[in-house]
N, C-alpha and C positions, 0 to 999 in steps of 0.2 A: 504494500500500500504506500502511496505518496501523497502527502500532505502540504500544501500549502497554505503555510502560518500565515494569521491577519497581519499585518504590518504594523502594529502597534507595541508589540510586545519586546520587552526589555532581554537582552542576551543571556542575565543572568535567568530569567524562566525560561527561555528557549532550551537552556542547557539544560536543566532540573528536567523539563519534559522530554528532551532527548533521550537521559539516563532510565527516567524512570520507564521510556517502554521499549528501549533499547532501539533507537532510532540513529540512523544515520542523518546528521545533521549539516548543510550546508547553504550557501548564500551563492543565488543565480538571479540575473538579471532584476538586483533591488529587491529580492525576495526572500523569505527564509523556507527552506523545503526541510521535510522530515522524512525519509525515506525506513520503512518497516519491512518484516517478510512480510513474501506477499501471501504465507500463511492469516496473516490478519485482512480478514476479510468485512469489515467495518470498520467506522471510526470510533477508537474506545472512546469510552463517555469521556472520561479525565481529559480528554483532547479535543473533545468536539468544539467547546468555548473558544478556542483558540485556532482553531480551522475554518481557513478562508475558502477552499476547496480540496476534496478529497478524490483521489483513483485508487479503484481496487483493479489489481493484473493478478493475473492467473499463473504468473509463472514469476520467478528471480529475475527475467528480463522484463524491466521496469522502467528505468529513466531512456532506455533505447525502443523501448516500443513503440508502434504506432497508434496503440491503444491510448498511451499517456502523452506523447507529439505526433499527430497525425503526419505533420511535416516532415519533409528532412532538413537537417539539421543544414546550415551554412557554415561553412570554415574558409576563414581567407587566410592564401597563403601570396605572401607577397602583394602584389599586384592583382592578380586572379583570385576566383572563390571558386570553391566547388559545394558540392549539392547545393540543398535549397533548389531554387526555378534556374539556375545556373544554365544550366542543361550543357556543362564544360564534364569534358573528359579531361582530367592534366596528365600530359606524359612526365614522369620522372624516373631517367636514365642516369648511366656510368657504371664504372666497371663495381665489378663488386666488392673489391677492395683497394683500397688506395695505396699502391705501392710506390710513387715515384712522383714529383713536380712536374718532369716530364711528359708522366702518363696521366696524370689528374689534368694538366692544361690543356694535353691534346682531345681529352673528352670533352672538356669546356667550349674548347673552338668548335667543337662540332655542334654541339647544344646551340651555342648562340647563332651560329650558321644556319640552326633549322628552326631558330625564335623557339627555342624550349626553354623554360625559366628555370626547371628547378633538378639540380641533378643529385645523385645518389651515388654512394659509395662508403664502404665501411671501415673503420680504421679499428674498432674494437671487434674481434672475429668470435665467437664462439663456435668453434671448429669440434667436426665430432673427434676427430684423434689430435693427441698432444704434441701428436710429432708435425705437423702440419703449419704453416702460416697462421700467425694468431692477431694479425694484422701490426699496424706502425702505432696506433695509441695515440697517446695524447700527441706524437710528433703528426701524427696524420689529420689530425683534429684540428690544430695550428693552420696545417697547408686548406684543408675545406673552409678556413673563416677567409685564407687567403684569396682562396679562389673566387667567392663570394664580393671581395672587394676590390678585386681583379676585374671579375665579368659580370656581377650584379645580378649573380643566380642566386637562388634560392638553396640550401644545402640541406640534405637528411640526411642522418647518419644511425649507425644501431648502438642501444644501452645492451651490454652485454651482460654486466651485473650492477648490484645496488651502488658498488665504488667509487665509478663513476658516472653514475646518472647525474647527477646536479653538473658537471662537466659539461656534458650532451647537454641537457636542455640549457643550461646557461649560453651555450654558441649556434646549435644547430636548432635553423629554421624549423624544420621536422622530427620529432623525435620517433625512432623506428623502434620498436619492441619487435626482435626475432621469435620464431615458433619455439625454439627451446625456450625462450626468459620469458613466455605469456603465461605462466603461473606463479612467476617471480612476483608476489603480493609487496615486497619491500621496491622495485620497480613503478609498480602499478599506481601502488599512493601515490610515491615521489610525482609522478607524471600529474596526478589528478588533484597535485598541490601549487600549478602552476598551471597558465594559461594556453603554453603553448600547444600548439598542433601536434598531436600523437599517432602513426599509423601501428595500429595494432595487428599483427600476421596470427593467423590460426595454428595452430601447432597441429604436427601432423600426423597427430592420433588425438586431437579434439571432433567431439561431435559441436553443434553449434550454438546448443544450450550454452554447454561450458565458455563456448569461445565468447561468446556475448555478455557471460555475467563476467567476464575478465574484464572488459568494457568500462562495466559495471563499476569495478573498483576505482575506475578513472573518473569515470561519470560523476559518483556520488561522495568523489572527494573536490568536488566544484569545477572541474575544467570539463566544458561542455563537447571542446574541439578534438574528436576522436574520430578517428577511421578506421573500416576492418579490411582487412588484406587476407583474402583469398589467393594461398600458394601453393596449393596440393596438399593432398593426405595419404595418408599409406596405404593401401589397400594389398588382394596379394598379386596387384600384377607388377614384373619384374623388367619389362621390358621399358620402360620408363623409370625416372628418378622417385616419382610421385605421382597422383592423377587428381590432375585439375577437376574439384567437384563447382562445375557451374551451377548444378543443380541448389547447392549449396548457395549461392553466389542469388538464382532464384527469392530463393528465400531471404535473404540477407535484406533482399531489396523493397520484398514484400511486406514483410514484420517489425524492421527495425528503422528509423530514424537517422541512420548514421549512412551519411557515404560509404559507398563502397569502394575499393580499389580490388586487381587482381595482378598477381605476379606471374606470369607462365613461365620465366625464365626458369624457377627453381619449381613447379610443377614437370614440367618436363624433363629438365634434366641435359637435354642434348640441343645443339641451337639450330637443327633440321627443323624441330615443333614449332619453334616460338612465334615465328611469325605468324602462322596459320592459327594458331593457340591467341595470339592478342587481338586477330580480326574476330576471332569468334565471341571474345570477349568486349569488342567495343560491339559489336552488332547487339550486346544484351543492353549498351544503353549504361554502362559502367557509370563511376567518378574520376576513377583515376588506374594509371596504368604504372607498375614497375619492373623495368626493362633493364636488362643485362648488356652492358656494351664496352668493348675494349678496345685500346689500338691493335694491338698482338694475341687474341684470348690464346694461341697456342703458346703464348709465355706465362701467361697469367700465374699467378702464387694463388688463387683459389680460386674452386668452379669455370675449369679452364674450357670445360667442353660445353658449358651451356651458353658463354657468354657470344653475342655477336658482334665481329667487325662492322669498323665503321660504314662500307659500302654496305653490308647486310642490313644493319640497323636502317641508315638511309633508305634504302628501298623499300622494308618492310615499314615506315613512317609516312612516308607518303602514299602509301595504298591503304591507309588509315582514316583517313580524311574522307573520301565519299561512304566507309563505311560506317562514320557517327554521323554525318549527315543525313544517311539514309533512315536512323532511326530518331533522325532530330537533336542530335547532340554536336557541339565544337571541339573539336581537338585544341589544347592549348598547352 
């Protein structure tokens, strides 16, 4: 249940009311909200006096419903917004790990070449094996504020653990949460105590109850600006990385409030798909798109085979374009 307190009431009984029905409490748009399970299906008496309006949901997905925001939600990033009436897809591209000044500006020049704002690249890696690239760190972090004031893109980058999360959202335009950190609850807060834009990935043995009340922790710690990222899940087929559940992505769009994004690069696996995998996903009429792109991916220090060169990417970008038009949307 979600509660919106009358406007009158002083913080010290907002809290006292919060404690005493064990409510999650915070402040949106000049308002004060009480969020309960949605086991409570009334408004208890002790709270009715002080409730301006009440929602009962049927399920833990509460502040992302369409039950309690018919709407989608607006998020601006930079210059551009996505969801809400938008009706903008954003692409955001680069490689998947930021290895070199080199290799970070030759993505930029490409980005800005094709008017893409906001590019993607990780410097904190959480790799399945220890022996593997675990990315450059805070040196890599430094070069994406550089690039930003370089080429006036937009930058996301990934929290890998609670360590540096205040790092990440302190510099990066986007805060990314990877499929392994979406049940990092010490993440999740940190995000939903700051206003910035959060794209949150499904983990790839989340059903999407789970993956939405993750959402949830961001939601109802006040930062309203959340995205879900659709990257594959595990199923038992082997000849792919992962399989992209659009069907999933369906739904996402049907029930929930929150933009959506979709990543094929790491659904697939291999960069033969991706292209074919991103038209399919802009034809559903997306928010946004995260695309895999390198100078060299057969040098790459991580996910060397799914990423796409720069003539692949270009090509597969401009065949993009009549296919959100055709379902009423703008690439940006």
């Amino acid at each position: 249940m979600i509660i919106h307190l009358k406007g009158d009431l002083a913080s010290e009984k907002i809290a006292t009311l919060a404690i005493a029905h064990e409510a999650i409490h915070f402040r949106s748009e000049n308002r004060d909200i009480l969020v309960l399970s949605s086991k409570v299906t009334s408004t208890p008496a002790a709270l009715a006096p002080y409730a301006d309006q009440s929602f009962v949901l049927d399920s833990d997905i509460q502040l992302a419903s369409r039950d309690y925001q018919p709407t989608k939600r607006t998020i601006q990033i930079g210059q551009d917004a996505i969801g809400g009436n938008t009706r903008n897809t954003m692409m955001m591209a680069g490689p998947c790990s930021i290895e070199s000044w080199e290799q970070i500006s030759q993505a930029a020049e490409l980005l800005k070449s094709l008017n893409i704002k906001t590019l993607r690249a990780g410097c904190f890696k959480p790799r399945t094996s220890p022996y593997t690239f675990q990315g450059l760190g805070e040196e890599g972090l430094k070069m994406l504020v550089k690039v930003r004031e370089t080429y006036g893109l937009n930058i996301i980058t990934e929290v890998k653990d609670s360590s540096h999360a205040d790092l990440v959202i302190d510099h990066a335009d986007i805060v990314q949460i990877g499929t392994k950190a979406m049940y990092d609850q010490s993440i999740l807060r940190k995000c939903g105590k700051s206003t910035k834009p959060v794209l949150l990935k499904r983990g790839f043995g989340t059903t999407l109850q789970e993956f939405v009340q993750a959402a949830e922790f961001i939601l109802s710690g006040g930062n309203p600006n959340v995205m879900l990222c659709e990257r594959g899940i595990r199923t038992f087929e082997n000849k792919t990385r992962f399989t992209l559940d659009l069907t999933g992505v369906a739904y996402l769009k049907e029930f929930t409030n929150l933009p959506v994004v979709v990543d094929p690069s790491h659904a697939m696996g291999y960069r033969y798909g991706v292209p074919d995998l991103t038209r399919a996903a802009v034809a559903m009429g997306i928010d946004g798109l995260l695309i895999e792109t390198h100078p060299t991916p057969e040098l790459a220090k991580s996910d060397a085979a799914q990423q796409l060169n720069f003539t692949e990417f270009t090509k597969m970008f401009h065949s993009l374009k009549p296919v959100a038009e055709a379902v009423g949307q703008t690439m940006t």
